[in-house]
TORKOL-4160 file (C-alpha; in steps of 0.2 Angstrom, whole numbers, padded with zeros to 4 digits, m for minus):
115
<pt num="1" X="0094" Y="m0485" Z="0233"/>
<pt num="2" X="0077" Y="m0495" Z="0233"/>
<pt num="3" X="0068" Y="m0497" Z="0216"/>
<pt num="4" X="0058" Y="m0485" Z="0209"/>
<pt num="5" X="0040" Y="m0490" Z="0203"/>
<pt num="6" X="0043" Y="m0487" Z="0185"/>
<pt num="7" X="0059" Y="m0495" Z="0184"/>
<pt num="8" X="0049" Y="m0511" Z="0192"/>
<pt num="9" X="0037" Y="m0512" Z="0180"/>
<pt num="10" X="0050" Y="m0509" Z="0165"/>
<pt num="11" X="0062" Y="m0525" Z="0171"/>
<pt num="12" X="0047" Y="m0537" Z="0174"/>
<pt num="13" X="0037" Y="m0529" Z="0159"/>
<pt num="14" X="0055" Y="m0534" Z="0147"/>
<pt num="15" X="0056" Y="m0548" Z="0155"/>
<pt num="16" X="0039" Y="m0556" Z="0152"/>
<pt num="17" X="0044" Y="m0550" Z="0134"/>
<pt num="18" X="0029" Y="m0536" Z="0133"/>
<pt num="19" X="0030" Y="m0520" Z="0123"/>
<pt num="20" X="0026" Y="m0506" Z="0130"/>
<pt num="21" X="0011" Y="m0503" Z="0117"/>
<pt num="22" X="0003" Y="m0520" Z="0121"/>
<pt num="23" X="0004" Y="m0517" Z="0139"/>
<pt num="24" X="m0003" Y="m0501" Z="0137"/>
<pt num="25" X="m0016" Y="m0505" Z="0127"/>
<pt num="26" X="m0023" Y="m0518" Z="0139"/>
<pt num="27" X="m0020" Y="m0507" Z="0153"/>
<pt num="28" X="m0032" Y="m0493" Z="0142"/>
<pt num="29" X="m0019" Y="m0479" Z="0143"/>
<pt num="30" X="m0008" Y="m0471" Z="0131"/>
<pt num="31" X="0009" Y="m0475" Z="0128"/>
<pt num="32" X="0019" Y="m0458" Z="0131"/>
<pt num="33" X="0010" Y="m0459" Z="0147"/>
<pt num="34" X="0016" Y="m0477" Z="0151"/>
<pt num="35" X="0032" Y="m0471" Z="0147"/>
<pt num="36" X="0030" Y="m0457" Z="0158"/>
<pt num="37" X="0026" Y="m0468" Z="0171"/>
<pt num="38" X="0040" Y="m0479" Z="0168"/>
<pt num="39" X="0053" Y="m0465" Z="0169"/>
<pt num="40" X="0047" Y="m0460" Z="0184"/>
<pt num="41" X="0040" Y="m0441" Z="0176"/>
<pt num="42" X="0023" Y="m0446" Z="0183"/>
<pt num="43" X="0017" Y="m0457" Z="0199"/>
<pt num="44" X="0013" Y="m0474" Z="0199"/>
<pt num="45" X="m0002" Y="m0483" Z="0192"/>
<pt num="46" X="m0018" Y="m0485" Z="0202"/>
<pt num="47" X="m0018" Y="m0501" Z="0210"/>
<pt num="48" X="m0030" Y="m0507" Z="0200"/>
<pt num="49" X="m0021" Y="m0504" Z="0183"/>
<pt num="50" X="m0006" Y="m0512" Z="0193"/>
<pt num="51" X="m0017" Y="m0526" Z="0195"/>
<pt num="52" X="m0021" Y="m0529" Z="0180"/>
<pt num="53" X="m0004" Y="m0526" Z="0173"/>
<pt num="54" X="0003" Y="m0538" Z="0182"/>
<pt num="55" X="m0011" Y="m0551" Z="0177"/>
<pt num="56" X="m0005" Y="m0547" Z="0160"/>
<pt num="57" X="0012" Y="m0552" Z="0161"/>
<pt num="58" X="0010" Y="m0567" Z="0172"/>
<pt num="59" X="0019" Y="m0560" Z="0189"/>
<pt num="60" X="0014" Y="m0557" Z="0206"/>
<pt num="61" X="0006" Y="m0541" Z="0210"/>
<pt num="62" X="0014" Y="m0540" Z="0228"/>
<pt num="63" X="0030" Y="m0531" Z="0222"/>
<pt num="64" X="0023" Y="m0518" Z="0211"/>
<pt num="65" X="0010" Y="m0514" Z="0225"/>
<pt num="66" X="0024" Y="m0513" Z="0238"/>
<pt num="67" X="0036" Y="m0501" Z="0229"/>
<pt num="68" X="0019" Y="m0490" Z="0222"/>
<pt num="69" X="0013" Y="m0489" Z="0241"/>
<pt num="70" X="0033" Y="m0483" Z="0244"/>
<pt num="71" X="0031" Y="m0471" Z="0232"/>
<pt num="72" X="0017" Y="m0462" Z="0235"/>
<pt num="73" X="0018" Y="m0464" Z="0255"/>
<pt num="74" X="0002" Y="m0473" Z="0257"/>
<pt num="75" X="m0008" Y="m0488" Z="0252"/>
<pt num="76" X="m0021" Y="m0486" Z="0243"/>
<pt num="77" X="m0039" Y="m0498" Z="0249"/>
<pt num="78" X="m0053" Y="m0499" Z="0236"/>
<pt num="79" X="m0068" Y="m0497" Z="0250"/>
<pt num="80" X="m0083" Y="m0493" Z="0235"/>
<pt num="81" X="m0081" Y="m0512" Z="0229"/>
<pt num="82" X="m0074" Y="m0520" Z="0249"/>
<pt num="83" X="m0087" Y="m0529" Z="0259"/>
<pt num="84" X="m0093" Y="m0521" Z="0276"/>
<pt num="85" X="m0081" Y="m0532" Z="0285"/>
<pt num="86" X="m0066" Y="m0526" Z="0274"/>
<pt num="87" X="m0071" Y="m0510" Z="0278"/>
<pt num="88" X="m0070" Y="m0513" Z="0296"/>
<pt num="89" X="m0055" Y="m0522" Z="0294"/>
<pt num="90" X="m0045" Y="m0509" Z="0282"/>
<pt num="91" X="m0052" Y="m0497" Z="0296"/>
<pt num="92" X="m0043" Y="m0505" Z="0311"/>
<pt num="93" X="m0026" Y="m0507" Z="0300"/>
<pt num="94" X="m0027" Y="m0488" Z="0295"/>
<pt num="95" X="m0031" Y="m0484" Z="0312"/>
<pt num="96" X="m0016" Y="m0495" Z="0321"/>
<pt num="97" X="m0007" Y="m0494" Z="0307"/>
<pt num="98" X="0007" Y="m0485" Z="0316"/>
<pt num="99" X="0011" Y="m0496" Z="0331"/>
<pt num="100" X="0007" Y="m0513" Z="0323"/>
<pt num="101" X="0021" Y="m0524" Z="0332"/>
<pt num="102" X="0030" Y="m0537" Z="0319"/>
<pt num="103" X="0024" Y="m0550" Z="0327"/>
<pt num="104" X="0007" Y="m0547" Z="0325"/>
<pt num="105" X="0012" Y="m0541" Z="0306"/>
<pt num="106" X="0019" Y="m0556" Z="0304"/>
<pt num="107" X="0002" Y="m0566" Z="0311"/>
<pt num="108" X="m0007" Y="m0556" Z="0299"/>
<pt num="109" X="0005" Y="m0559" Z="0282"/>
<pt num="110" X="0002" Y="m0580" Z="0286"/>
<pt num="111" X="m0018" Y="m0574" Z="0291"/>
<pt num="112" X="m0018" Y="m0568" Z="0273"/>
<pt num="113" X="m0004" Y="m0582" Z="0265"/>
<pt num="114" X="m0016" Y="m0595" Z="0269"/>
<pt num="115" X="m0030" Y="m0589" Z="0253"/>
């Protein structure tokens, strides 16, 4: 069975040696609602919060987003604070989203690997 958000962010949240109270107080959240989160009794966090989290305890974000987007069934694009052409893009991608063939998924992942 593939991991669940919450337990993600428990394992790399212990390993990086971080209570739960520290990580939710930087994340600005309460802690039974962390926990929540971690237990999998409530969705994923936002991707910004996953963000930051993962800022805090020094790992990639890719992970966490991947397993969130699983959960919820979708991906979630800030377009408010995105450019017009990352609007355009993030338009096309919804928009092909479907039929996107691997190789040109994979032209876009070493597109993106480059930054």
């Amino acid at each position: 069975m593939a991991k669940k958000f919450g337990g993600l962010l428990r394992e790399i949240r212990e390993q990086a040696n971080v209570s739960m109270g520290a990580l939710a107080r930087f994340l600005v959240v309460s802690v039974p609602y962390l926990s929540d989160v971690e237990r999998g009794f409530r969705p994923p966090l936002v991707d910004d919060k996953i963000m930051r989290a993962a800022t805090f305890l020094k790992t990639e974000p890719d992970a966490l987003l991947k397993v969130a987007a699983e959960t919820r069934g979708a991906f979630q694009l800030d377009a408010a604070r995105a450019s017009a052409p990352a609007r355009q893009v993030g338009a096309m991608l919804a928009r092909q989203w479907p039929d996107i063939s691997e190789s040109k998924l994979e032209r876009i992942r070493k597109v993106l690997e480059e930054e």
